[in-house]
C-alpha positions as CSV (number, residue, x, y, z in Angstrom):
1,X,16.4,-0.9,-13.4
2,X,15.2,2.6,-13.4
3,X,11.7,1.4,-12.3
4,X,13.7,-0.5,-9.3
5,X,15.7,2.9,-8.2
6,X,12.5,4.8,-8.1
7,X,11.2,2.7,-5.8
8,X,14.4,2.2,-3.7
9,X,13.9,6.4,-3.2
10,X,10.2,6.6,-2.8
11,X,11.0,3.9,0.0
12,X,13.3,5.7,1.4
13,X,11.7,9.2,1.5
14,X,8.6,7.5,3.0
15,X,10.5,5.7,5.8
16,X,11.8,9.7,6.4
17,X,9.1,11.0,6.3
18,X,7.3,8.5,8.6
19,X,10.3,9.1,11.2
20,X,9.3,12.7,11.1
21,X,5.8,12.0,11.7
22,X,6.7,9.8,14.6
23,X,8.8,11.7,16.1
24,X,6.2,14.9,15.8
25,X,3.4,12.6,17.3
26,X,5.8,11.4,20.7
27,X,6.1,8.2,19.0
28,X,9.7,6.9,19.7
29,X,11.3,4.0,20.9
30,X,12.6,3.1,23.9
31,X,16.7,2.0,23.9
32,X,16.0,0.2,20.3
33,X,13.4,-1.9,21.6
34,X,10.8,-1.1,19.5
35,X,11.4,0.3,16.8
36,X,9.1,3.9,15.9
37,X,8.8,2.7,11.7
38,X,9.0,-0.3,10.4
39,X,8.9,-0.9,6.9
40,X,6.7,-4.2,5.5
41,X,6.6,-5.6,2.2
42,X,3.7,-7.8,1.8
43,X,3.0,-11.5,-0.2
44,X,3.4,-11.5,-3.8
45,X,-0.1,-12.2,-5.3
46,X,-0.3,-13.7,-9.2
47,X,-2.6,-11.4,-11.5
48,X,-3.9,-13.1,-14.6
49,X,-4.2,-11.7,-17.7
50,X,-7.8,-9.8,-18.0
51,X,-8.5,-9.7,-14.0
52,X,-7.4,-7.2,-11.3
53,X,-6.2,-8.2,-7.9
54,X,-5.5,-6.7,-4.7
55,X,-2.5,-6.9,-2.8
56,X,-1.8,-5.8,0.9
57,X,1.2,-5.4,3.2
58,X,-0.4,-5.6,6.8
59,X,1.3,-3.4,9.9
60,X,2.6,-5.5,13.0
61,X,0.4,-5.5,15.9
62,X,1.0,-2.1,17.6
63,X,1.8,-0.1,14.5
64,X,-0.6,1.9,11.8
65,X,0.0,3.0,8.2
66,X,1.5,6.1,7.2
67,X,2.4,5.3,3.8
68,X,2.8,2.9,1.5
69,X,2.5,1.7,-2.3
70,X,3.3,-1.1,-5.1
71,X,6.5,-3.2,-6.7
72,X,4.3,-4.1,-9.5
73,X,6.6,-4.7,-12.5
74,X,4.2,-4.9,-15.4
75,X,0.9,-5.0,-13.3
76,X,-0.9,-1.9,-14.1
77,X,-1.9,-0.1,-10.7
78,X,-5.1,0.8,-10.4
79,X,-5.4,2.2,-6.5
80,X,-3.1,2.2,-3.9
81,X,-4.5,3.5,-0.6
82,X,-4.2,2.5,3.2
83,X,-6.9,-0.1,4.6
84,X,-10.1,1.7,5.9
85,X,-8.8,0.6,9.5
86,X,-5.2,2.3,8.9
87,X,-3.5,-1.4,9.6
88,X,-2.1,-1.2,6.3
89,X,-2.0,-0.3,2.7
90,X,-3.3,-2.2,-0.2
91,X,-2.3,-1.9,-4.0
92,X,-5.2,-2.9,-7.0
93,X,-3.8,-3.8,-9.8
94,X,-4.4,-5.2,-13.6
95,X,-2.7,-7.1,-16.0
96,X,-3.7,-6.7,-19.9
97,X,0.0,-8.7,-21.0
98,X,-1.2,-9.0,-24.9
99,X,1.0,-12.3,-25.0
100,X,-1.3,-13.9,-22.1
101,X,1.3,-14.5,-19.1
102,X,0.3,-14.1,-15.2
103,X,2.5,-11.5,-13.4
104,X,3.0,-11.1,-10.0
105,X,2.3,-8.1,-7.5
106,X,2.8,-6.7,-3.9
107,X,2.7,-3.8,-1.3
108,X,4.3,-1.9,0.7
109,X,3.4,-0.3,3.6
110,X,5.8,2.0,5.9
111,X,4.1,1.9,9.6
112,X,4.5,3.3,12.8
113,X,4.6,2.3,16.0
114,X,1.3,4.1,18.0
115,X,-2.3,4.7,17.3
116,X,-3.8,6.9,14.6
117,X,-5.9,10.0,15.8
118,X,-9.3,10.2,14.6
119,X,-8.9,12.4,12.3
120,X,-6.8,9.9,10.4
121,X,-9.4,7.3,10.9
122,X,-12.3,9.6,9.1
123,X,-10.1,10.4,6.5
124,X,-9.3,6.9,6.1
125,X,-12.8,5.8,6.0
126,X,-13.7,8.3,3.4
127,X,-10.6,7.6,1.2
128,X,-11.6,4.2,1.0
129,X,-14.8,4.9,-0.5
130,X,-13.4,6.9,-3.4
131,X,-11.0,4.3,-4.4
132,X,-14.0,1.1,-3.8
133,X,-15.8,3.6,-6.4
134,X,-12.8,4.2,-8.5
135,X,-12.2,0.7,-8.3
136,X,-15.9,-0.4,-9.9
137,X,-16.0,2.4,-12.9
138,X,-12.6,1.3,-13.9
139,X,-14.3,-2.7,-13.6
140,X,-16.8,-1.3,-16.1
141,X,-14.7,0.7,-18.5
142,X,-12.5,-1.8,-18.8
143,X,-14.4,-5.2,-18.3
144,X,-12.2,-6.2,-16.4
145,X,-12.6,-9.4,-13.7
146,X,-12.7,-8.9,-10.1
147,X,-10.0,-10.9,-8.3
């Protein structure tokens, strides 16, 4: 339950923040028509014991990531970062369960409504090559199987 509140606040603190952001950028919405943030919570995918998997939570059409992260239960998360094109965040994730069972993961992205500058989009880009690298060496340490 404590693992559930934590990310009931993060959620929360992340949809503020993004509202912030929005509203900093110009980014608001017109009468409640659209909406500025919008929070998405993407497909469960099952991880098997021994392999890691990705997850992602994709932005509507019209919206980029600002934040995001994982409601993993007891996957353990090995990156969480936003797609290299900023459409939404993706969680990697394994599952060593010494009894053998196959648990389930997701993400979460918070996005808003607007396009990203391109600063975001270099930083983005660059991001995602540390975590594809991050990704691989923990592969190797942990001999792990790619899902």
């Amino acid at each position: 339950m404590p693992k559930l509140i934590s990310i009931v606040t993060a959620s929360a603190l992340a949809l503020l923040g993004a509202s912030s952001l929005a509203g900093a950028s110009g980014s608001t919405t017109t009468k409640g028509k659209i909406p500025a943030v919008v929070p998405v919570l993407g497909p469960m995918v099952d991880v098997p014991v021994g392999q890691f998997v990705q997850a992602f939570a994709y932005c509507p059409k019209g919206y980029y990531v600002t934040g995001g992260g994982a409601y993993n239960g007891a996957i353990t998360e090995i990156a969480s970062s936003p797609t290299k094109d900023l459409r939404g965040w993706f969680v990697d994730g394994t599952n060593n369960d010494p009894q053998g069972r196959t648990f389930q993961h997701r993400a979460v992205a918070v996005c808003v409504h607007g396009s990203p500058s391109s600063s975001a989009r270099t930083s983005a880009a660059v991001q995602a090559s540390i975590v594809h690298r991050a990704e691989h060496e923990f592969a190797a340490r942990h001999e792990t199987v790619g899902g």
